[in-house]
N, C-alpha and C positions, 0 to 999 in steps of 0.2 A: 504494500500500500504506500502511496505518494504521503498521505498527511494521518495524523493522528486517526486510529478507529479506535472510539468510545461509548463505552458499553451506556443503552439507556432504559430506564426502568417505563417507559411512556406514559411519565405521571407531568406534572407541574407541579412547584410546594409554593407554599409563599408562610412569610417570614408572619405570625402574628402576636408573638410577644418578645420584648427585648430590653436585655439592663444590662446597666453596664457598674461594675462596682470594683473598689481594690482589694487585693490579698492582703492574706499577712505578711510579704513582702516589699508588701506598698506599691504592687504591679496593677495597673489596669487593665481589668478582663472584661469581657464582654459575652454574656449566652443569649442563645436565641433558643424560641421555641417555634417550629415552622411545623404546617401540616399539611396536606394532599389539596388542591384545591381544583385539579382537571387531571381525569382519569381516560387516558386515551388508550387503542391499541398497543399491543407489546408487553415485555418482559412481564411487568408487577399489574397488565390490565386487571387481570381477574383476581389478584392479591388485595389490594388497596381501593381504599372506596375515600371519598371526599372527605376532608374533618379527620382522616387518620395523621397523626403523629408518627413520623418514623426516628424513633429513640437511638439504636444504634444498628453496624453492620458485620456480619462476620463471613469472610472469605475462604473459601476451600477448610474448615475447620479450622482455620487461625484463633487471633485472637480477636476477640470485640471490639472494637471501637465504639464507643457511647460519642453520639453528636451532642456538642456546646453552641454549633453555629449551622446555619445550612450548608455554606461551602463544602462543609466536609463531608458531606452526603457526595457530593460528584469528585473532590478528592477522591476517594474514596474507588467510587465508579473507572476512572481511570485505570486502575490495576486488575480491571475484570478482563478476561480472557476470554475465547470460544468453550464452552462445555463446562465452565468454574460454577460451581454450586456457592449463592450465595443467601445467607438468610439473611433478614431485617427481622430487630426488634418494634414493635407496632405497637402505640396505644389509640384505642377507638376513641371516640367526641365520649363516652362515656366512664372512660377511664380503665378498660379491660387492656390487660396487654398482652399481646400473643407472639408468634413466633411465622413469619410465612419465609418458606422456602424456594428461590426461585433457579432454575437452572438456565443458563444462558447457551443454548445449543443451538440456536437460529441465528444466522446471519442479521435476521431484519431486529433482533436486539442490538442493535450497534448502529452508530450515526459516523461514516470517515469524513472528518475536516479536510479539504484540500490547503 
């Protein structure tokens, strides 16, 4: 491939809660909480529904990553592969959290940048 292929979940998130506050070492952090807001064809279509919160990601049985911000949901997406089994941690608009498992083994999960 000519330019970046990156793996996509074919949701939209959008950002709706955000603070930013210092550590104990006087550093300024910043979390976000972002949730599913367009639920399109592909990878997590039939995973993910509107108002889901996606908490954290784990790759080929790695380890977890818990998201502080949205960017790092498509950080994250970056390092997905053809055939990489990935789960997301989910909590529903009602506060349930589950685990959905998505396997990237199609081509049309993935967007190349030229």
């Amino acid at each position: 491939y000519s330019g970046a292929r990156v793996a996509t979940l074919g949701i939209a998130v959008q950002v709706v809660k955000s603070r930013a506050y210092y550590d104990e070492q006087n550093r300024l952090r910043i979390e976000e909480e972002f949730e599913v807001k367009q639920v399109n064809m592909g990878a997590a279509g039939n995973k993910l529904k509107i108002g889901d919160s996606i908490k954290g990601i784990c790759i080929n049985e790695g380890e977890w990553v818990t998201f502080t911000r949205q960017y790092q949901l498509i950080d994250q997406l970056l390092s997905v592969r053809k055939d990489d089994t990935v789960q997301l941690r989910v909590m529903d608009s009602n506060g349930n959290e589950r685990t959905e498992t998505i396997v990237f083994n199609s081509d049309t999960y993935f967007v190349t940048y030229d």
